[in-house]
C-alpha positions as CSV (number, residue, x, y, z in Angstrom):
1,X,115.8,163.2,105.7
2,X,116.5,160.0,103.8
3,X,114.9,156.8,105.0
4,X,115.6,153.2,104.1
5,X,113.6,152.4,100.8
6,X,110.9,149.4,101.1
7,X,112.4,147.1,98.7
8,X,109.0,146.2,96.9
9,X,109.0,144.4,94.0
10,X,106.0,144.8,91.5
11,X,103.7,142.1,91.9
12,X,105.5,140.7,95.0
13,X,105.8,141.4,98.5
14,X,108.7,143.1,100.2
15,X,111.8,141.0,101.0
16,X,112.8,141.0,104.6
17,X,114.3,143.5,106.5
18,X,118.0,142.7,106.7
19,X,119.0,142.0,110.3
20,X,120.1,145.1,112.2
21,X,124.0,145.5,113.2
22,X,125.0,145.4,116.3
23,X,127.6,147.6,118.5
24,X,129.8,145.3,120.6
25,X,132.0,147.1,122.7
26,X,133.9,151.1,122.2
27,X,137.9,151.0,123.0
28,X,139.5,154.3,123.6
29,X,143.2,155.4,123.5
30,X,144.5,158.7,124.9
31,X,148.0,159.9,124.6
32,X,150.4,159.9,127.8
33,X,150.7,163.4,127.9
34,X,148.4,166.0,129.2
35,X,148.1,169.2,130.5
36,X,145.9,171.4,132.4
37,X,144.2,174.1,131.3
38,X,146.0,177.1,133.1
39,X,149.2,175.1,131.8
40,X,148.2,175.7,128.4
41,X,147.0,179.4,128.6
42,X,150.2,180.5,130.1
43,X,151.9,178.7,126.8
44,X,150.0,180.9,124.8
45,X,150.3,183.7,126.7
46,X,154.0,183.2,126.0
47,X,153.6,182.8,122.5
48,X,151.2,185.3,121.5
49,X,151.9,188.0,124.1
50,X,154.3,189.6,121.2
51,X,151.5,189.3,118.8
52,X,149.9,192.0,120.1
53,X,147.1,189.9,121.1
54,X,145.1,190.5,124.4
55,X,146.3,188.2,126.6
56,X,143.4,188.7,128.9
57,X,141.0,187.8,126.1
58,X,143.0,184.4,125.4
59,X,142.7,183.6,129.3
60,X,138.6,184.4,129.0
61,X,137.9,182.2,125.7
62,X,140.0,179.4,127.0
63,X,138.2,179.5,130.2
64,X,135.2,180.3,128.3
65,X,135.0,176.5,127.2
66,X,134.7,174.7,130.4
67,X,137.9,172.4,129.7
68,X,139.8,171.3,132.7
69,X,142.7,169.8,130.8
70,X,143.9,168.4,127.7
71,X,145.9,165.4,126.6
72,X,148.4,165.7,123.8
73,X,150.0,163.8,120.8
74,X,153.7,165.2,122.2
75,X,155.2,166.7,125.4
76,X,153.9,170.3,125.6
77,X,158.1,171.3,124.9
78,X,158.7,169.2,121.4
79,X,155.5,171.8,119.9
80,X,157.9,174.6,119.1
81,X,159.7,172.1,116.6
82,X,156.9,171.7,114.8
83,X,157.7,174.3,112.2
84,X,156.3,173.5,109.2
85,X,153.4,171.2,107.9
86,X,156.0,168.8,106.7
87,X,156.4,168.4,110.3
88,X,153.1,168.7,111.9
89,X,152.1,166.0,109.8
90,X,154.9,163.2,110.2
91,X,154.3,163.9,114.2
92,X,150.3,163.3,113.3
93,X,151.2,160.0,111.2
94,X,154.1,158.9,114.1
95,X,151.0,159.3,116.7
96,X,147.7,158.7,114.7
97,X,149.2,155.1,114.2
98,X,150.3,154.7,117.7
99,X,147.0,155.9,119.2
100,X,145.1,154.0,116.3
101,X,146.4,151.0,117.6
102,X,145.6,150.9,121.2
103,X,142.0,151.8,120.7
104,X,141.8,148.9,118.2
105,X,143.3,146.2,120.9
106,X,141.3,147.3,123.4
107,X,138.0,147.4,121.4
108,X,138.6,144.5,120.2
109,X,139.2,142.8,123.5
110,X,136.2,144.7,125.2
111,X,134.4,142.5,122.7
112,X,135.8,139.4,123.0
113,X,137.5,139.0,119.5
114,X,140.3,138.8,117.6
115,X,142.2,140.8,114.6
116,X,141.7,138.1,112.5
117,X,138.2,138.1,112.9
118,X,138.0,141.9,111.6
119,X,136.2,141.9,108.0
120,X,136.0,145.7,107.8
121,X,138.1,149.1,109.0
122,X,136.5,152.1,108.4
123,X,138.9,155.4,109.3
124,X,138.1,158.5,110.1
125,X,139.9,161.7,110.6
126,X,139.9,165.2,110.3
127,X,143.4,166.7,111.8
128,X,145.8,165.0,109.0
129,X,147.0,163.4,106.0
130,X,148.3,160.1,104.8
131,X,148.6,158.0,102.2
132,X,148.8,154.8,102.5
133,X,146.2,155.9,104.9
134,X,146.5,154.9,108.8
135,X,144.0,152.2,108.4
136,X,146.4,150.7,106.0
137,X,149.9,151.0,108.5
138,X,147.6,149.1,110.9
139,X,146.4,146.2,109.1
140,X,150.2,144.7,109.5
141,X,150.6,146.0,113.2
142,X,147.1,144.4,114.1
143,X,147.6,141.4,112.1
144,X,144.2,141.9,110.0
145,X,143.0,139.8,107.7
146,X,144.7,140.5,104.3
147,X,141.2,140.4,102.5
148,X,139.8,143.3,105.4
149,X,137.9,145.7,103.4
150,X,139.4,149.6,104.4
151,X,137.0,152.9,104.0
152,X,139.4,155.7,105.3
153,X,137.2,159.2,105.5
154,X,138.4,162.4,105.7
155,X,137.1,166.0,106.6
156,X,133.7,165.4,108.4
157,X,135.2,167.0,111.4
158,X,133.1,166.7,114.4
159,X,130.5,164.7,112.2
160,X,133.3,161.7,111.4
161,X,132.4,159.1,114.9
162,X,128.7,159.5,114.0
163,X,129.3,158.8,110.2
164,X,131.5,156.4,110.3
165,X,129.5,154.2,112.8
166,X,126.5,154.7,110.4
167,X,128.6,154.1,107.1
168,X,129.8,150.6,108.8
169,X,126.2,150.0,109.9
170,X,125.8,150.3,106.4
171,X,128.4,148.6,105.3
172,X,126.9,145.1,107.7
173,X,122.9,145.3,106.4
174,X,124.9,144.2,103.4
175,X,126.9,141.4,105.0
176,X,125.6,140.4,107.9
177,X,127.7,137.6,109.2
178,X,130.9,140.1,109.0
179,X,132.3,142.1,111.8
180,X,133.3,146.0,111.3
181,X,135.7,148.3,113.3
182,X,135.3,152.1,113.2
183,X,138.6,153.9,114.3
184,X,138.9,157.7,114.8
185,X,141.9,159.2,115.1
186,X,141.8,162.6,115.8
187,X,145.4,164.8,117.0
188,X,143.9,168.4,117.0
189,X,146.8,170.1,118.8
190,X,148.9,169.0,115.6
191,X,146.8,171.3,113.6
192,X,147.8,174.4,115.7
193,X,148.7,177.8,113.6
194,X,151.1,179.3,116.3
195,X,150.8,182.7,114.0
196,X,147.0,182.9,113.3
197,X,146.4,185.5,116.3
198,X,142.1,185.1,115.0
199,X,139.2,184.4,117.4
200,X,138.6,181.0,115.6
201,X,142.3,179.7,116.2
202,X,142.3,181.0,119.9
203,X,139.0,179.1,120.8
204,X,140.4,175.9,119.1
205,X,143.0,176.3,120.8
206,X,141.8,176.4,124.1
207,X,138.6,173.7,123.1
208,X,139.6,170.8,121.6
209,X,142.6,167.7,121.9
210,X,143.6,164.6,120.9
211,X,142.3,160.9,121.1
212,X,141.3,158.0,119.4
213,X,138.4,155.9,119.8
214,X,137.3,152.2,118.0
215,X,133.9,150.4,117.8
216,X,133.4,147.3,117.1
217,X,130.0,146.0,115.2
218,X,128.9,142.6,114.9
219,X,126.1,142.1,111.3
220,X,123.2,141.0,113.3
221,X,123.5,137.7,111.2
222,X,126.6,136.6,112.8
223,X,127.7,134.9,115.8
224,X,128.7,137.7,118.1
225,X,125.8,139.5,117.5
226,X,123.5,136.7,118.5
227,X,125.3,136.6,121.9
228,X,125.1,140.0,123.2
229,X,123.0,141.9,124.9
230,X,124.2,145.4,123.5
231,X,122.6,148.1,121.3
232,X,121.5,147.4,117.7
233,X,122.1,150.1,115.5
234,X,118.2,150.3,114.5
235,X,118.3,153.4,111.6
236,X,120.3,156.1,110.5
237,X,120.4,159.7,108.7
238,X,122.0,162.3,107.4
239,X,121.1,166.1,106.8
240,X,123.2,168.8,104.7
241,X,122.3,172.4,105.1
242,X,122.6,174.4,102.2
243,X,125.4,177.1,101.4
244,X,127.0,176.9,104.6
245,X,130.3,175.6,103.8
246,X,132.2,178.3,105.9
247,X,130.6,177.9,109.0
248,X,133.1,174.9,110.2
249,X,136.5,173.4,108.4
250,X,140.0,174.3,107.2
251,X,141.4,176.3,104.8
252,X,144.5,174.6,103.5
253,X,147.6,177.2,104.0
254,X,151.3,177.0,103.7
255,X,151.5,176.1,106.8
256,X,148.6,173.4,107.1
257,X,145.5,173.5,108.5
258,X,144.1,176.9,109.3
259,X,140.5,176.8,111.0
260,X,137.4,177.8,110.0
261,X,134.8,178.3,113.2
262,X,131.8,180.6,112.5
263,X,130.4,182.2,115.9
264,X,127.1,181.1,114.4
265,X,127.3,177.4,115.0
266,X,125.4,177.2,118.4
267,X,122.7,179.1,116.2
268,X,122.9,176.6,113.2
269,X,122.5,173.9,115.9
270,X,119.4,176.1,117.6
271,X,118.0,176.4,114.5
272,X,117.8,173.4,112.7
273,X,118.5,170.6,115.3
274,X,115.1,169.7,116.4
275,X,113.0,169.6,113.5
276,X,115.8,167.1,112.3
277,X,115.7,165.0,115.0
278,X,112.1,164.8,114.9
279,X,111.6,163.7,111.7
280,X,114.0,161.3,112.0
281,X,112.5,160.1,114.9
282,X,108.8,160.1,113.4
283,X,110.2,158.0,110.4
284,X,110.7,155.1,112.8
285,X,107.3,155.8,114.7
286,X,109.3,157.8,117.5
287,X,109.6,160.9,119.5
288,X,111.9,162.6,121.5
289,X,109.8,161.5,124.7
290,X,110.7,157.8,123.3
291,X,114.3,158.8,123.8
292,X,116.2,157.8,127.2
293,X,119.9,157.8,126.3
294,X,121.0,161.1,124.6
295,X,124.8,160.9,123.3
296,X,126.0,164.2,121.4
297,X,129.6,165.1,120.7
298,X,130.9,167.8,122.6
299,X,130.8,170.5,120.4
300,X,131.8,173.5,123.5
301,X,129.4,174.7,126.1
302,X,127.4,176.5,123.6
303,X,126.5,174.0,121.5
304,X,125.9,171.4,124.3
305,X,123.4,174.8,125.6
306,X,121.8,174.7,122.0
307,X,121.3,170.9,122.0
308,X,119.8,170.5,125.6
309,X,117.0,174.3,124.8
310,X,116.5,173.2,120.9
311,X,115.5,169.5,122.0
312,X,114.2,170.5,125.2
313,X,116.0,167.5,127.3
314,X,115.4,166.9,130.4
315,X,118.5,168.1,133.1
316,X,121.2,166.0,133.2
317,X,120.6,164.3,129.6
318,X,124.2,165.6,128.1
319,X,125.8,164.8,131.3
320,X,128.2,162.6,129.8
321,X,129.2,164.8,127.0
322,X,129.7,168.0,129.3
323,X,132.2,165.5,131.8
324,X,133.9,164.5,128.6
325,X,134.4,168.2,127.4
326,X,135.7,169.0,131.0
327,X,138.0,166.4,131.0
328,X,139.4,165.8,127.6
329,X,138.6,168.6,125.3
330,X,136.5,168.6,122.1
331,X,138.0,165.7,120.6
332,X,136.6,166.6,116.7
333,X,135.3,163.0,115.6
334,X,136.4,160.6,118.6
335,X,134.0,163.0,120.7
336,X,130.8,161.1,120.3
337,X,132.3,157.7,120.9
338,X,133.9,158.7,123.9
339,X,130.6,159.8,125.3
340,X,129.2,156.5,123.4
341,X,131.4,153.9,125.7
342,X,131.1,156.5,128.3
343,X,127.5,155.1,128.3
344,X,128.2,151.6,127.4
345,X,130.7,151.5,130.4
346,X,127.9,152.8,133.2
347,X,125.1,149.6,132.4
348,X,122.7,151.7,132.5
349,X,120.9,150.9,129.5
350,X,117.8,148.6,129.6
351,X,116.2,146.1,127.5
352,X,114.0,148.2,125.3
353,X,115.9,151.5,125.4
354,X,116.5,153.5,122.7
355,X,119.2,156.1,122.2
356,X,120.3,158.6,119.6
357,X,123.9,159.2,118.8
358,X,123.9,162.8,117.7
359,X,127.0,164.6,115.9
360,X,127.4,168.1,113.4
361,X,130.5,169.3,111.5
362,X,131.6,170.8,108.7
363,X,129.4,171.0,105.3
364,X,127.3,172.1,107.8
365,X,126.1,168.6,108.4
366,X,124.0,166.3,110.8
367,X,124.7,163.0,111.7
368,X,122.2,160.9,113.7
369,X,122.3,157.2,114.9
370,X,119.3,155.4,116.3
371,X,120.2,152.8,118.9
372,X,117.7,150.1,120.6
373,X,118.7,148.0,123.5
């Protein structure tokens, strides 16, 4: 587990400790058109009945995740258009931007700011392509400073909310008096391979949808830091697990996107999970006890199961992720920061509190943000 190096000097003592960024507010954007999840399975039914697929195992693994309903990038009818990537990917680049755009504005106002005032964008996404990327179509729309410094990411999958809030963290130890906005924009039903008849495409397709979710961080130098009361971003880390490259991702097809989803991620999570949170804990003289606010994206029930046993949380720690998974899907990288403002929203965070934002995707990878109240 990296840690942050101690800057000495030889014959000198250590500079200071740059002040620690600070999260000011979390804006999220859903689309205008959901569905539930009985909606959805008889779609598929439809679709894959003259597969000769089981229907009856589609109904059990989309049940199977726990998701009540979905929202999605276009009205359930305008999907059997989509019939190439070509297409698939102009829808995603039509709605990314669209989406993109709301969760900005209303993170933005959350925190009691303007566009102008935006020195940094860092995007992330996993479910498309674009270039000039949609952090780039948004600096006009927005009205962002012409100078704003842009970091689009692509293909940490489920990993991206955690990263890119760290990467920005990052980004203000270095300029403190700056302000950063992480945007995800993740459109997972655009991604759908209507002839892949596999396990792995049937559970995406009953587990995860589409969102878009914006944070805004203040450098702990500046004036909007110094006047609110919300967390500090106080550390954060990053593990890669060796040779597991195929447990989570895409392979790249004719037709776009075609998943890769190992059964053996709840077991990666049991596996490894807790001896990484612990040592990243220990490196900043903490334990899991130390721990009160637990925010982990929301992975499906069986990798919520293998956070809470692995960690051994206390009941009702992931309560926020499993409401979020019941009532939006897995949304890849927006997950985490929808549970994130989830908790911002409720108050319920005291002076002194610390929290870790938790997060794995594809590489296999960890992502882990300490927060301090």
């Amino acid at each position: 587990m990296p840690t942050a190096s101690s800057g000495s000097k030889r014959g000198g003592a250590a500079p200071p400790a740059p002040p620690r960024p600070r999260i000011l507010a979390v804006g999220r954007a859903l689309p205008e058109h959901w569905a539930d999840q009985e909606t959805l399975i008889a779609a598929f039914r439809g679709a894959w009945a003259g597969a000769h697929f089981n229907v009856e195992r589609l109904e059990q693994l989309h049940r199977a995740v726990q998701v009540s309903g979905r929202y999605l990038a276009l009205p359930l009818a305008a999907y059997r258009d989509l019939t190439s990537f070509a297409r698939r990917n102009d829808a995603w680049i039509a709605a990314a931007t669209d989406l993109g755009e709301r969760a900005v504005r209303e993170a933005l106002r959350r925190a009691g700011l303007a566009p102008a005032d935006v020195g940094h964008l860092v995007f992330v996404t996993t479910t498309g392509i674009a270039t000039p990327s949609i952090d780039a179509r948004l600096v006009n729309r927005l009205g962002l400073p012409l100078g704003v410094r842009r970091s689009p990411l692509f293909g940490l999958g489920c990993a991206g909310g955690a990263a890119g809030l760290a990467r920005a963290a990052d980004i203000l130890c270095a300029h403190p008096a700056e302000v950063a906005v992480v945007l995800s924009v993740e459109l997972c039903s655009l991604t759908l391979q209507r002839d892949d008849v596999s396990i792995p495409n049937i559970i995406s397709s009953g587990l995860f949808g589409d969102g878009a979710a914006a944070v805004v961080l203040a450098g702990g130098a500046g004036a909007a830091a110094e006047r609110s009361a919300s967390p500090l971003v106080e550390a954060t880390g990053s593990v890669f697990y060796r040779d597991t490259e195929r447990v989570m991702g895409w392979d790249v097809v004719e037709s776009g996107f075609k998943v890769v989803l190992s059964a053996g991620v709840p077991e990666v999570v049991r596996a490894n999970v807790r001896a990484n949170v612990d040592t990243f804990l220990a490196a900043h003289g903490l334990a899991r006890g130390d721990v009160r606010h637990w925010i982990a994206h929301t992975g499906g029930p069986k990798v919520l199961e293998a956070f809470e046993r692995a960690l051994e949380l206390p009941a009702g720690a992931l309560d926020r992720s499993w409401r979020s998974l019941r009532e939006t899907g897995n949304l890849s990288s927006a997950a985490v920061l929808f549970v994130l403002g989830a908790l911002l929203d409720a108050g319920e965070a005291a002076g002194g509190d610390h929290g870790l934002l938790l997060s794995m995707g594809p590489g296999f990878c960890a992502e882990l943000v300490l927060l301090r109240w």
